[in-house]
Residue, then its C-alpha position, 0 to 999 in steps of 0.5 A: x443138613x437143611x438141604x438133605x431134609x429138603x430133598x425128602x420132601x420131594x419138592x420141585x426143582x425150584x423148591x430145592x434150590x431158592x435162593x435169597x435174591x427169589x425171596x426178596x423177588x417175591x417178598x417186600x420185608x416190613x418191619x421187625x417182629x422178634x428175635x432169637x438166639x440165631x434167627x430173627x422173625x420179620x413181617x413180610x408182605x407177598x408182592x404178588x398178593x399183598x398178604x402179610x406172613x411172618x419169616x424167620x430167618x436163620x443165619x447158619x453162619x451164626x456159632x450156636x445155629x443147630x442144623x438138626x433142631x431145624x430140621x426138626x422145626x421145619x418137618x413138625x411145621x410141614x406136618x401141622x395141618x390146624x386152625x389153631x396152629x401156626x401154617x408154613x407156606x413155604x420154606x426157602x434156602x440160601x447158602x447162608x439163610x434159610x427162610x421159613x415163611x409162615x401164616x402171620x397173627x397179626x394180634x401178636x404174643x397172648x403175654x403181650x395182650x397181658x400187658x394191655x387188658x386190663x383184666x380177662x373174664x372167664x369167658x374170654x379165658x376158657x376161649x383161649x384155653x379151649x383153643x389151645x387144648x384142640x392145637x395141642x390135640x392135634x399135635x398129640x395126635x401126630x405124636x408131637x409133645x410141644x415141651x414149650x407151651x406159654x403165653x410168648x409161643x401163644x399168638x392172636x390172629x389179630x388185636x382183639x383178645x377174641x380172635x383165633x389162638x394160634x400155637x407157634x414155635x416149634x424149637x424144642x417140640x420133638x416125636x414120641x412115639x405111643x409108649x415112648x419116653x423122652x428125657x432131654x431137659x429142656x422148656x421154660x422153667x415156670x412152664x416147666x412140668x415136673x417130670x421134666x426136672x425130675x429127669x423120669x422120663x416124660x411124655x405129652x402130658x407135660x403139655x398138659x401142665x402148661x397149659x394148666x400155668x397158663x390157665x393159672x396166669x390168665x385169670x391172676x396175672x402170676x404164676x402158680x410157682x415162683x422163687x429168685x433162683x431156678x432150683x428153688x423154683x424147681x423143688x417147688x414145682x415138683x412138690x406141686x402146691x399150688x394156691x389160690x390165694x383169696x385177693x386174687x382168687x376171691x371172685x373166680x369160679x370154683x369149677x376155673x380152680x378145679x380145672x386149674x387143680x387138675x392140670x397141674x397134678x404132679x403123679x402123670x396117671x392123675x393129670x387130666x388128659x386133654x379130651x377130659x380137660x374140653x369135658x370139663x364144665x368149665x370149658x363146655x360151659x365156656x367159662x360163664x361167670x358174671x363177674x370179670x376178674x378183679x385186678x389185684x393191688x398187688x398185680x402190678x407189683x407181683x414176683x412174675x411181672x418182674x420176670x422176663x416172660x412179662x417184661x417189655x422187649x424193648x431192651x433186645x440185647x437183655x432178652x437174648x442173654x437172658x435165653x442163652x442163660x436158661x440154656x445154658x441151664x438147661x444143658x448144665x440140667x441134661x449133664x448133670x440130673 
């Protein structure tokens, strides 16, 4: 259970045994951020400070709450100590909730920004790319594989596209150990590294192709691998083809394309690592190139926009059925593959 975990973090007294009345003693909630399969995520501002933080709030009543993918989103977050990660301040538990009070990126979701900016410059992609690859690092450092790297789990610190990158979201993350292997089938299928569908074995480097699709989505606007039903996109994904075709990709730098090229390579040994990737010219460059990227006619129109991950929220009730789907396809994967 939650509070077992609690005890081995040998918290205080006080610590052991918050309860909701404290929360809402020391916390003024203001407005609705999210929502998940059996949480929801508030902006809450510390009466004592005025300082904003983001609380998940899990109801353990609910029928899918899992205690033990709690335990070990809550260890991950104790542990991550980075700029460009999400902080836990603190965690408080009830009967029936528990609260995890994190840092606050006000900016929101990086796809959400995708929606707005009419187009992104190298420069303003590299930042993003080299932010993500130094939060990852550390992560990969601790032994820690995110397994679900995309632009919903990626946060701004404030509205500017130039602002701190912060990764977030540790629902699936899981421990490896150096030589070690993992096998449960699980992320989001376009993000989705071919070692995972292949049910081979995998290790950190799957994070590595993710954020290769999301270097891939913010200079075009689509994903590198798309079909109208998972397994298609599936069979894509593992033979690994990737194009760049030329309306979109016409004005991007080569060096952009080659990187792109090397994170998403389907043999793991030839994957780019993540000290090569911040070698790579085009991020110690920080992504130089005079021209911005041209938004295509097609971009608005294109396959992935129609997709849920660029779709508005607006129309929750959709958005949770549609998670509870991929898991359940995702459990269908982990009995069968």
């Amino acid at each position: 259970m939650i509070s077992t975990l609690l005890h081995s973090f040998s918290f205080t007294k006080l610590d052991k045994l918050k309860k909701t009345r404290q929360f809402l003693k020391n916390y003024s909630i203001r407005k609705k951020l999210g929502e998940g399969t059996f949480s929801t995520v508030w902006c809450a501002a510390e009466k004592k400070t005025g300082k904003e933080y983001a609380v998940k709030i899990i109801d353990k009543k609910h029928n899918k709450y899992d205690p033990k993918l709690v335990e070990n989103e809550i260890s991950i977050l104790r542990e991550v100590k980075h700029t460009n990660v999400i902080q836990l301040k603190e965690i408080i538990e009830s009967k029936e909730k528990i609260y995890i009070v994190q840092e606050y990126a006000k900016g929101g979701e990086l796809f959400e920004h995708l929606h707005t900016k009419e187009c992104l410059t190298e420069k303003e992609t590299a930042r993003i790319i080299t932010h993500i690859l130094l939060g990852t690092k550390h992560l990969h450092s601790l032994g820690i594989v995110h397994r679900d790297l995309k632009p919903e789990n990626v946060l701004l610190s404030n509205d500017s596209i130039n602002s701190q990158i912060k990764i977030s979201d540790f629902g699936l993350s899981e421990r490896i150990s150096k030589n070690g292997n993992l096998n449960t089938a699980c992320g989001t299928p376009y993000y989705v590294a071919p070692e995972i569908i292949k049910r081979s074995g995998y290790g950190q480097h799957v994070d590595l192709w993710s954020i290769g699709v999301i270097m891939y989505v913010l200079l075009s606007g689509y994903t590198p691998f798309y079909a109208d039903t998972i397994p298609k996109l599936f069979e894509k994904i593992k033979k690994g083809n990737i194009k760049f075709p030329k309306e979109q990709w016409g004005n991007i730098s080569s060096s952009a394309i080659d990187l792109i090229k090397n994170f998403l390579v389907v043999s793991v040994p030839l994957r780019i690592t993540i000290n090569e990737a911040l070698k790579h010219p085009w991020i110690v460059n920080e992504g130089k190139a005079p021209k911005k990227i041209v938004k295509s006619n097609k971009f608005s129109s294109n396959p992935y926009k129609k997709n849920k991950n660029f779709q508005k929220k607006d129309d929750e009730d959709k958005f949770i059925k549609n998670k509870i789907i991929e898991k359940h396809f995702w459990d269908w994967c982990n009995e069968i593959i």
